[in-house]
C-alpha positions in Angstrom: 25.5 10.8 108.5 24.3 11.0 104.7 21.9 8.6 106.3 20.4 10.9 108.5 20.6 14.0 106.4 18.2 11.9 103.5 15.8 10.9 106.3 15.8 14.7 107.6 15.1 15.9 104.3 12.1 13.2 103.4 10.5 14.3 106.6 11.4 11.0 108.4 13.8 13.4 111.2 14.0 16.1 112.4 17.3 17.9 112.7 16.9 19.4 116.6 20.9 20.4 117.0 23.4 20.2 114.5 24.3 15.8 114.2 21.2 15.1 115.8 18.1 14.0 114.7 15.0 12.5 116.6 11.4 10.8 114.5 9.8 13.2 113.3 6.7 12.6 115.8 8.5 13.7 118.5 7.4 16.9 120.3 10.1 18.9 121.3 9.5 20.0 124.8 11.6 21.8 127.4 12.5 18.9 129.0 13.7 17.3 125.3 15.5 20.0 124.6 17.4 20.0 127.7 18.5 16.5 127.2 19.3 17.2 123.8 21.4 20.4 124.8 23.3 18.1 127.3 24.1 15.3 125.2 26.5 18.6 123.8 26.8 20.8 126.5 26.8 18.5 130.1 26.6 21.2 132.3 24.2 23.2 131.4 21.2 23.9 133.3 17.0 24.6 132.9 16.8 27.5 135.1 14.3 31.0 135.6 10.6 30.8 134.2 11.7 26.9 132.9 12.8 25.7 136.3 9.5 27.6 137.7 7.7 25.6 134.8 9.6 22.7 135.7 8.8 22.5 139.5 4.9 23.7 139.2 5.2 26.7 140.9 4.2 29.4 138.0 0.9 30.1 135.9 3.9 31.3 133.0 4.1 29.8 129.9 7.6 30.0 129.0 8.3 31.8 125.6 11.4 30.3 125.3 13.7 27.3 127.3 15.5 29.6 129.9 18.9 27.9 130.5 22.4 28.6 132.2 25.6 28.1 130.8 29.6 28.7 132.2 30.6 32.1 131.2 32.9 32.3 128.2 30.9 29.0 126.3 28.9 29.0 123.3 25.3 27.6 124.2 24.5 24.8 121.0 22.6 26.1 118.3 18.5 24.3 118.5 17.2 24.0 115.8 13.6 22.9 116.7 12.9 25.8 120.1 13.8 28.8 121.3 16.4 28.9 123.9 17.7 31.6 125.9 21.2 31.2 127.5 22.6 32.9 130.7 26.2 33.1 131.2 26.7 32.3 134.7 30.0 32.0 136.3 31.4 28.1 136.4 31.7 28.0 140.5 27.5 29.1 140.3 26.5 26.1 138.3 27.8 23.5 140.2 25.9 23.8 143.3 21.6 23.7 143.7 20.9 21.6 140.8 19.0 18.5 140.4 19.2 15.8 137.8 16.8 14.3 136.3 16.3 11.2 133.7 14.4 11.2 130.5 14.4 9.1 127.4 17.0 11.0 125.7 19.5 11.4 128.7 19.9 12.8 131.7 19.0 16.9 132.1 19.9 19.3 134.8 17.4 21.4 136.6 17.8 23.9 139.1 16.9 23.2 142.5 13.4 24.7 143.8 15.0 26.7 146.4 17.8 28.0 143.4 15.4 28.7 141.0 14.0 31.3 143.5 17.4 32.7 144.7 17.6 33.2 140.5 14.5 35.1 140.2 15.1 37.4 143.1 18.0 38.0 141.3 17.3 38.8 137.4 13.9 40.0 139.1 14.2 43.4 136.7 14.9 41.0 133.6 12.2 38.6 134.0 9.6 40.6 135.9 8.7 41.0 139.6 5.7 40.0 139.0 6.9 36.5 138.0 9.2 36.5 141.2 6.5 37.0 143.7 3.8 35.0 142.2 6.7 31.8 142.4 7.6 32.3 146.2 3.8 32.6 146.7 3.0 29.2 145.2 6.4 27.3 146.5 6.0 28.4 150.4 4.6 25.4 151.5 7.5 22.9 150.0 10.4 25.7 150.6 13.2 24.7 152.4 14.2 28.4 154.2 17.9 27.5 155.6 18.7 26.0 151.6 17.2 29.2 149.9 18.7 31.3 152.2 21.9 29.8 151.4 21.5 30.0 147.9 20.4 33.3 148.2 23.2 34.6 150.0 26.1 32.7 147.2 23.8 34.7 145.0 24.2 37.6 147.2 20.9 38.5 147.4 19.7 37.4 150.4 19.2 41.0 151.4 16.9 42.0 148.6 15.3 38.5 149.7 14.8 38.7 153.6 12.0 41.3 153.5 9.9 39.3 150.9 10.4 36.4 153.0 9.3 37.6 156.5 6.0 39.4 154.5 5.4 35.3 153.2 6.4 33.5 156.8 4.4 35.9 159.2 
């Protein structure tokens, strides 16, 4: 550990969550930091503007990693990004996720059809704007029966429906 902490503080590492270090060369990006955050945290999730990021489907540039967490858990503390945690009941996160590999570790993503159920959802938090522009650009690799589904364990499938039949007719 001293190990680490001389390297850190030479400029060889850099410290990215409390006990872990990476070369200093290395970029942190979203998908990094997720596999860094679930090296500590395994079931935490990329989800909102990052999933949208994450599955091409937004002209956003996320300020900061968006990413859901069980209710009553700390997020870890990252050192190298901004992170935004959402407390999400533990039931929620273990359905429409995907996992995905990287050179760290695995990561968890939110599914496509998910990641919309979540915007319709925290619509007034993130912006409607950012809603409707991602069900524009995902129609056309949208599975409807899954994001209905999602949309109604989000219980939001009503706010949904209308947006929906404007996009399918």
């Amino acid at each position: 550990m001293r190990t680490k902490q001389r390297l850190s503080a030479s400029g060889e590492l850099l410290r990215v969550l409390p006990g872990q270090y990476v070369p200093i060369d290395v970029i942190p990006t979203e998908e990094r930091v997720m596999q860094w955050i679930n090296r500590v945290h395994p079931t935490a999730t990329m989800n909102l503007i990052s999933a949208l990021s994450f599955h091409r489907v937004t002209t956003q540039i996320p300020d900061y990693l968006s990413v859901a967490i069980p209710r009553g858990s700390r997020g870890p503390r990252v050192l190298c990004a901004p992170v935004l945690y959402w407390a999400t009941k533990p039931d929620l996160l273990a359905d429409g996720y995907e996992l995905h590999q990287g050179e760290y570790g695995a990561f968890r993503v939110t599914s496509l059809e998910r990641t919309l159920a979540d915007c319709c959802k925290y619509r007034n938090k993130i912006g409607m704007d950012v809603f409707l522009e991602a069900l524009r650009l995902s129609h056309a690799k949208l599975n409807i029966p899954e994001l209905c589904r999602q949309a109604e364990q989000l219980r939001v499938l009503s706010v949904l429906t209308p947006y929906l039949k404007s996009l399918l007719s």
